[in-house]
C-alpha positions as a Python dict, from the first residue, in 0.01 Angstrom:
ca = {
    (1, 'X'): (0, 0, 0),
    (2, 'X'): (-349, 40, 24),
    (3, 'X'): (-553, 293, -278),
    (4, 'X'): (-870, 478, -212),
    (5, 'X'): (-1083, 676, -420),
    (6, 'X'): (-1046, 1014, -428),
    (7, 'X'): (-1400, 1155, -383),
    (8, 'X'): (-1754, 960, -571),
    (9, 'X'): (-1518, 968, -903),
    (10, 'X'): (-1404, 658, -982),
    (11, 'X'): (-1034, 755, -936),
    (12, 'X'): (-821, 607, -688),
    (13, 'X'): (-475, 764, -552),
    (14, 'X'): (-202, 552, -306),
    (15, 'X'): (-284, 573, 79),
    (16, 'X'): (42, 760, 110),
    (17, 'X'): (60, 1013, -139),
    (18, 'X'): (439, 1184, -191),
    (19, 'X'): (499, 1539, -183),
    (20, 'X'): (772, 1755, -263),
    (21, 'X'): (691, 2079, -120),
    (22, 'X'): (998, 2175, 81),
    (23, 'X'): (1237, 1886, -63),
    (24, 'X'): (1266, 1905, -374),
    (25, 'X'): (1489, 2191, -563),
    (26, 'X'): (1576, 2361, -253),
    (27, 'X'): (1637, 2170, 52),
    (28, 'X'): (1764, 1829, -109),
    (29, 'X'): (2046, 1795, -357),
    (30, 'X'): (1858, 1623, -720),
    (31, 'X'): (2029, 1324, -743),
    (32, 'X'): (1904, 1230, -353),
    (33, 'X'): (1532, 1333, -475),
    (34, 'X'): (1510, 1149, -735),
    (35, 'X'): (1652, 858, -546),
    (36, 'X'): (1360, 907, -273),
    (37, 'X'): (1120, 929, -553),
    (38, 'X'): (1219, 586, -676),
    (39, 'X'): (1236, 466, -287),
    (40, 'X'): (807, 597, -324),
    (41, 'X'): (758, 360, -647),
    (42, 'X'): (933, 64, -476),
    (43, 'X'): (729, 22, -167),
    (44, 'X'): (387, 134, -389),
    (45, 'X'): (351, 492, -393),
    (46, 'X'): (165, 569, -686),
    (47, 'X'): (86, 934, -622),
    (48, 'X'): (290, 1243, -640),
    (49, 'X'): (162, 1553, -502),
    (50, 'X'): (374, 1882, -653),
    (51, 'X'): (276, 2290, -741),
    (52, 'X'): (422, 2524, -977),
    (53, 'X'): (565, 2725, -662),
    (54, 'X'): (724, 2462, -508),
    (55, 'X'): (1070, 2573, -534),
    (56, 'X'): (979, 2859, -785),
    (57, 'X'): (929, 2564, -1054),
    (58, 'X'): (1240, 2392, -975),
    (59, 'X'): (1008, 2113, -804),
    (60, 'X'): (820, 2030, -1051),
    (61, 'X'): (1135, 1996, -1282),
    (62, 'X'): (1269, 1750, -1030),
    (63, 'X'): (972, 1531, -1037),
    (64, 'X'): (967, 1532, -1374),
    (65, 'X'): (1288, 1426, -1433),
    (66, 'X'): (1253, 1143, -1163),
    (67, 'X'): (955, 950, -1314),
    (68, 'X'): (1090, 1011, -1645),
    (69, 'X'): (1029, 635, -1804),
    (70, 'X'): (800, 527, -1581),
    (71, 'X'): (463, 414, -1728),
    (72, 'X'): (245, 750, -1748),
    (73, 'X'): (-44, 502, -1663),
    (74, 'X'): (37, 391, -1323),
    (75, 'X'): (131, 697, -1188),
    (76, 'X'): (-125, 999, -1022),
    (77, 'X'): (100, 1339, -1073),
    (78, 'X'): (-110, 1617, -907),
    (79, 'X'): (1, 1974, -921),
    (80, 'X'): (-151, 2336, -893),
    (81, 'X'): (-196, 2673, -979),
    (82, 'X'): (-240, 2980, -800),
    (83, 'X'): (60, 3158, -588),
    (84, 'X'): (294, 3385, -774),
    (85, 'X'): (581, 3226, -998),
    (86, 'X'): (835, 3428, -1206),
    (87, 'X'): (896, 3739, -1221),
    (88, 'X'): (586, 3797, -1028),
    (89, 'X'): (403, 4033, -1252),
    (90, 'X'): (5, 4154, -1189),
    (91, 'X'): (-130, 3804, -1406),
    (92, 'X'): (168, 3580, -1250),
    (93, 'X'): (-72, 3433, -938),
    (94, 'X'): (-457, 3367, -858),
    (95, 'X'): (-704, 3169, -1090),
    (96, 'X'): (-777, 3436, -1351),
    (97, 'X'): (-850, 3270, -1710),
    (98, 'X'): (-511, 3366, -1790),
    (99, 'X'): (-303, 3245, -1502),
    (100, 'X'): (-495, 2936, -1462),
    (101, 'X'): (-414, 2823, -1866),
    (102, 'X'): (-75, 2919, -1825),
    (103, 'X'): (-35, 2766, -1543),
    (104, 'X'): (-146, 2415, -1591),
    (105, 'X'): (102, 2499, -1981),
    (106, 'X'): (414, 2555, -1749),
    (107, 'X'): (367, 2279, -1503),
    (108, 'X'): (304, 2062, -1803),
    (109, 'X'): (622, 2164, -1965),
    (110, 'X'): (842, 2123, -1642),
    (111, 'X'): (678, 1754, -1565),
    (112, 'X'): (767, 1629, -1920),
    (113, 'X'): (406, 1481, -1948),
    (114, 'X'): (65, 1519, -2175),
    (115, 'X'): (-167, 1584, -1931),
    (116, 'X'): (-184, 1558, -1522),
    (117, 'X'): (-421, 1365, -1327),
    (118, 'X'): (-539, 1620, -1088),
    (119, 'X'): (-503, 1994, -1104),
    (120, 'X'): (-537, 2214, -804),
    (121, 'X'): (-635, 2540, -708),
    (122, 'X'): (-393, 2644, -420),
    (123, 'X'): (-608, 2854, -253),
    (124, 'X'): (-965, 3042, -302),
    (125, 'X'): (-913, 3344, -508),
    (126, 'X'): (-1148, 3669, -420),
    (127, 'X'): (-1012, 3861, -674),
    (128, 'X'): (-1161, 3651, -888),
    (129, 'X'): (-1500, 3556, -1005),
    (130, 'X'): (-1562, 3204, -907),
    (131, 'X'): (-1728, 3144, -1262),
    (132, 'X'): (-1442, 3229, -1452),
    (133, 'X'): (-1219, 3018, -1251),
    (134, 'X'): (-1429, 2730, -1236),
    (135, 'X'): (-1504, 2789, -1695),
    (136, 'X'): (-1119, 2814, -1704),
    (137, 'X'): (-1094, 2416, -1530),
    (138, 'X'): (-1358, 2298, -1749),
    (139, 'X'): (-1195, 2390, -2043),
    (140, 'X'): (-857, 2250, -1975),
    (141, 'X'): (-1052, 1915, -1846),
    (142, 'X'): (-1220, 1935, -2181),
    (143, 'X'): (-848, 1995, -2354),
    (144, 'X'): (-758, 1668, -2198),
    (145, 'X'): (-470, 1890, -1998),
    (146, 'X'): (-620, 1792, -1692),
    (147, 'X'): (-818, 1472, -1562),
    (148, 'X'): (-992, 1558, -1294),
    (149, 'X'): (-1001, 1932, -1061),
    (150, 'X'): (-930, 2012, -659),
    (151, 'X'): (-893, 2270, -476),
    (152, 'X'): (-662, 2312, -151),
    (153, 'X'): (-746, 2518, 187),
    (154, 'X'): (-1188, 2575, 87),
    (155, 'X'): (-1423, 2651, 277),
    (156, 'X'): (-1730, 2416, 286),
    (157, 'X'): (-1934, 2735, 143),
    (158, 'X'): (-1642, 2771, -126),
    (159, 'X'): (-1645, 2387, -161),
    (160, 'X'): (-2047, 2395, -212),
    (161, 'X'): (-2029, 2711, -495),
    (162, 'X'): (-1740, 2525, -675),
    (163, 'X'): (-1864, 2226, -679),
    (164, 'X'): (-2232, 2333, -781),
    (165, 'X'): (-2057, 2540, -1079),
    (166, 'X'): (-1833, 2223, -1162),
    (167, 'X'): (-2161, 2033, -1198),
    (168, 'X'): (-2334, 2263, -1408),
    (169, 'X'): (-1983, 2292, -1642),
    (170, 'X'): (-1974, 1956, -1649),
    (171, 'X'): (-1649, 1803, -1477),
    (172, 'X'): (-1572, 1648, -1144),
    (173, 'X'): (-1442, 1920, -838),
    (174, 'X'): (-1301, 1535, -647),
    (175, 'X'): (-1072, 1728, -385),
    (176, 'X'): (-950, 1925, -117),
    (177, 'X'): (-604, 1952, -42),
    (178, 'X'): (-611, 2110, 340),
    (179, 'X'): (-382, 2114, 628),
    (180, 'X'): (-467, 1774, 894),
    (181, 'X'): (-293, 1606, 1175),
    (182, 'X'): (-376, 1536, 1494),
    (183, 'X'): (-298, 1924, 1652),
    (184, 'X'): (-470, 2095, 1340),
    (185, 'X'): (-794, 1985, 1281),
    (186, 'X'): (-1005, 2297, 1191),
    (187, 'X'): (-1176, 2042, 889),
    (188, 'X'): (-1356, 1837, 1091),
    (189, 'X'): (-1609, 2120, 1222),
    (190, 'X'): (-1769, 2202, 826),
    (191, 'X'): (-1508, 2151, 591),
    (192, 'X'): (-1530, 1734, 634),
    (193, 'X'): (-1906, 1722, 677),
    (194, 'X'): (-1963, 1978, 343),
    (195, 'X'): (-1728, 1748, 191),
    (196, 'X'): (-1866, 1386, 263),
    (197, 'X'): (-2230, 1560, 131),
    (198, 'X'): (-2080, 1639, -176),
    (199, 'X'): (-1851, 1334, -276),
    (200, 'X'): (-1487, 1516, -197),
    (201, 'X'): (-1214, 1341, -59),
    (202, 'X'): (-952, 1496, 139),
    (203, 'X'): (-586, 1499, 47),
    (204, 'X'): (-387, 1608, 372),
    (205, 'X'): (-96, 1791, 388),
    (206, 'X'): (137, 1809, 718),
    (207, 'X'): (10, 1488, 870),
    (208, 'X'): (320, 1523, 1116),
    (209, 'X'): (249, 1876, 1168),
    (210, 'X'): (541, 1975, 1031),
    (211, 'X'): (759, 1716, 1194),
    (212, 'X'): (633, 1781, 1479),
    (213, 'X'): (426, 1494, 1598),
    (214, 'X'): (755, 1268, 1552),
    (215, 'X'): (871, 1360, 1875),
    (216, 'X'): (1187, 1501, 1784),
    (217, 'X'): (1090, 1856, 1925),
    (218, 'X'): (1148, 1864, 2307),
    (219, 'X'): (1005, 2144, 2540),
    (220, 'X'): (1238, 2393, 2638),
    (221, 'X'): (1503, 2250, 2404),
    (222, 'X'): (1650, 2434, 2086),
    (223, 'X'): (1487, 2285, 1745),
    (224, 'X'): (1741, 2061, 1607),
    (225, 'X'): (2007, 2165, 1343),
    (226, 'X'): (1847, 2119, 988),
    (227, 'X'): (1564, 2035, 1085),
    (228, 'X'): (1209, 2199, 917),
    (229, 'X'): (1205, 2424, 1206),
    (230, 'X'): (1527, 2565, 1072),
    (231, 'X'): (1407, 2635, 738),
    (232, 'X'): (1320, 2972, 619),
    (233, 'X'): (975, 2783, 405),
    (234, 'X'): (871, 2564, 600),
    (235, 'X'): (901, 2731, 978),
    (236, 'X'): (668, 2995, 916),
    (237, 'X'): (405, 2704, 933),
    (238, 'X'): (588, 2533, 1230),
    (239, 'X'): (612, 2778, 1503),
    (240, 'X'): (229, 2775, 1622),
    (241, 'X'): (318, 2396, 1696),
    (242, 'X'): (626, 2465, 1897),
    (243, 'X'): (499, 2590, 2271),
    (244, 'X'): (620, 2403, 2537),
    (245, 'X'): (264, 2282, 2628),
    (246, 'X'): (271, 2176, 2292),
    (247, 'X'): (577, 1975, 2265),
    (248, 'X'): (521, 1854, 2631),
    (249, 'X'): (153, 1695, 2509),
    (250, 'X'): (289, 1537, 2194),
    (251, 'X'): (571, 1360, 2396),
    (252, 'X'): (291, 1177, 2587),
    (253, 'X'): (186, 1032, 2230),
    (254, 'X'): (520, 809, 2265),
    (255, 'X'): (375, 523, 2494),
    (256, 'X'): (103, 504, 2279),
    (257, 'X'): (267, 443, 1960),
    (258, 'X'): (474, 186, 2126),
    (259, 'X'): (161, 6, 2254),
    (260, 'X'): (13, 43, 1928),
    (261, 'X'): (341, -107, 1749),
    (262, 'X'): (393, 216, 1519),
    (263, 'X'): (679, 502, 1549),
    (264, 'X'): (532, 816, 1597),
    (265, 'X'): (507, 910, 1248),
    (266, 'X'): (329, 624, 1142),
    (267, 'X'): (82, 651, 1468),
    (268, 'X'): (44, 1028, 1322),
    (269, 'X'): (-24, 914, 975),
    (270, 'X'): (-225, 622, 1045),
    (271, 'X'): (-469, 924, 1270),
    (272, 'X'): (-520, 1096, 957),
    (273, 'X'): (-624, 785, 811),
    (274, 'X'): (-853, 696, 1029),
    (275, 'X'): (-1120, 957, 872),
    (276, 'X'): (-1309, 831, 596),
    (277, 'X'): (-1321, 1145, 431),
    (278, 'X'): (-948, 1136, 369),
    (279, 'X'): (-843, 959, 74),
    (280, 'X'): (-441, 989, 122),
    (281, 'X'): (-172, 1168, 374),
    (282, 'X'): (86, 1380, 170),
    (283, 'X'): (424, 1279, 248),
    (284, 'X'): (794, 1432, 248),
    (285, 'X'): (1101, 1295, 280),
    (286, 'X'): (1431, 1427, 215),
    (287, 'X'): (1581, 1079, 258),
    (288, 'X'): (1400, 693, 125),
    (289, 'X'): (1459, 554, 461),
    (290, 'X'): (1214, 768, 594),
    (291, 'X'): (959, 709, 351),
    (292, 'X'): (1037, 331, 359),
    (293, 'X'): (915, 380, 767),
    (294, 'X'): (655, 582, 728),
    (295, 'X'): (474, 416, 417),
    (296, 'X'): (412, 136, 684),
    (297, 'X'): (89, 351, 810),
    (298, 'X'): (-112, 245, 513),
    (299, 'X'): (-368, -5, 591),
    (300, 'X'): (-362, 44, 961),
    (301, 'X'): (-640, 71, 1177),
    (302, 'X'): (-638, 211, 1524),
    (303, 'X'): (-863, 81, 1780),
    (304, 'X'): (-1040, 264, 2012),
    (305, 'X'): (-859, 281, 2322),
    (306, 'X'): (-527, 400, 2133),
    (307, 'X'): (-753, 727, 1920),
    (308, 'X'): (-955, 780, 2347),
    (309, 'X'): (-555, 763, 2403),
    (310, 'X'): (-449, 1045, 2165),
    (311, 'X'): (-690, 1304, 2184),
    (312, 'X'): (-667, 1272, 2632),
    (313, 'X'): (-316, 1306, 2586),
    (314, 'X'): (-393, 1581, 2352),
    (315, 'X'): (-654, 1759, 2479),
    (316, 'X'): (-579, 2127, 2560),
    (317, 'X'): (-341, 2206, 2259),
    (318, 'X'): (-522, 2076, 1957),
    (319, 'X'): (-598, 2381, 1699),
    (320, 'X'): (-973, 2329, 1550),
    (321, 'X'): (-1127, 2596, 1467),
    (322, 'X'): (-1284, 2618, 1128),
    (323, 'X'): (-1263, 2971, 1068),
    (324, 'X'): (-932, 2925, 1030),
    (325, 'X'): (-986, 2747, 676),
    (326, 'X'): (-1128, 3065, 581),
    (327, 'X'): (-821, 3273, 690),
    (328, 'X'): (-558, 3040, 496),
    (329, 'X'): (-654, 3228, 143),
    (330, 'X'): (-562, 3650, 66),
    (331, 'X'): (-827, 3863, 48),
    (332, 'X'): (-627, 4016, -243),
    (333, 'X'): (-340, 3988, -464),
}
């Protein structure tokens, strides 16, 4: 495993960062995540990526209980705050004062720890003034509840405001938390640039589009039984990467990863990895087998001819347009 730091701060996170977003509490019985969350320690995952939503709670619960005795230390736990939990009453969701405090007091609670390293806002909130959000996150950094602060799905004007605001509160904004993979790359137009200008790393989410990019989706083929395409979470985020032309383009990625020496996965994680600006690729798995693969795209580099490789075979289907950042948050809640 290879650690990077996550923005100018001087905190680093694991290459390969785990995340329980669909897994844990829903799709996976507990005993089997906590078993995959052990597999993570073993081969030197040190980060774990959760939310408060995840699950309605039960995620973070799950996590919780599997790093219980593990030295607090030597462990990253990231979560965040924003979408509605509960009963889902009018202060349940967003990044008012209120919801933010008792937000970061619940997730606490459910992790079984003191503080967490990294708390996140899950999306921009308009309902909200930016100042009171951004007062709220220095406080609880101040309360010792919280580390360090990111944000997930900015834009690079959101990014600038926030992270001017942060500055003049004084507390490190270190990251953003957006989708990345080799068909979804609306960052790299203003998000990554804004970003490298003001010391924030990147924390990627779907680096295998959704499961996509491992191949296992075949043009005008059914989606397979159980898998994320199936599930009634995680396909609403799928089926923009399931056209035919699609599917077709990403199968031409498989002589590549065999030249490179890398399953698809790891080819797809290792691309994410490949921008500087990225300081780790989040990472399911419903089983450790699959992280004990995949884990094996830390550290690699791609050469030339295999990235010229990926993006002829892909050219035509990759998504990257940055207004789309923009379009990821409610206008109201």
């Amino acid at each position: 495993m290879e650690y990077r730091h996550l923005g100018d701060s001087g905190f680093k996170v694991s290459e390969i960062t785990y995340g329980n977003w669909i897994t844990h509490g829903s799709q996976v019985e507990n005993d089997a995540a906590i078993a995959t969350v052990h597999a993570a320690l073993d081969v030197g995952i040190t980060t774990f990526d959760t939310a408060d939503v995840y699950a309605n709670t039960a995620a973070e619960v799950v996590l919780g209980e599997a790093l219980k005795g593990q030295r607090r230390e030597s462990l990253e736990i990231l979560t965040k705050v924003f979408f509605p939990i509960g009963p889902k009453g009018p202060n349940d969701q967003g990044l008012s004062r209120k919801h933010v405090f008792d937000g970061i007091h619940g997730s606490l609670t459910r992790l079984g720890v003191d503080y967490v390293d990294l708390f996140q806002a899950h999306r921009y909130d308009y309902a909200t003034p930016l100042e009171e959000t951004m007062q709220a996150f220095a406080d609880i950094v101040r309360q010792g509840k919280a580390l360090y602060i990111g944000v997930s799905e900015w834009t690079a004007e959101q990014l600038r405001e926030g992270h001017r605001l942060a500055q003049e509160l004084g507390f490190a904004l270190v990251s953003n938390q957006p989708q990345y993979s080799m068909l979804h790359r609306v960052i790299e137009g203003a998000v990554v640039p804004a970003s490298r200008e003001l010391g924030i790393s990147q924390i990627v989410w779907s680096p295998v589009a959704m499961g996509v990019l491992t191949g296992k989706y075949l043009p005008g083929q059914p989606v397979p039984d159980g898998s994320r395409a199936t599930d009634p979470t995680g396909g609403v985020f799928i089926k923009r990467f399931l056209e035919d032309d699609v599917l077709a383009a990403v199968q031409r990625l498989a002589p590549i990863a065999e030249r490179a020496g890398l399953t698809m996965p790891q080819l797809a994680i290792a691309w994410v990895l490949q921008n500087p600006n990225v300081a780790s690729a989040l990472v399911g798995a419903s089983r450790p087998e699959q992280l004990q693969s995949n884990v094996r795209a830390a550290g690699v580099t791609l050469d030339a001819e295999t990235l010229a490789g990926i993006d002829e075979a892909l050219a035509g289907v990759v998504v990257d347009d940055p207004a789309l950042t923009d379009a990821s948050s409610p206008r109201s809640r």
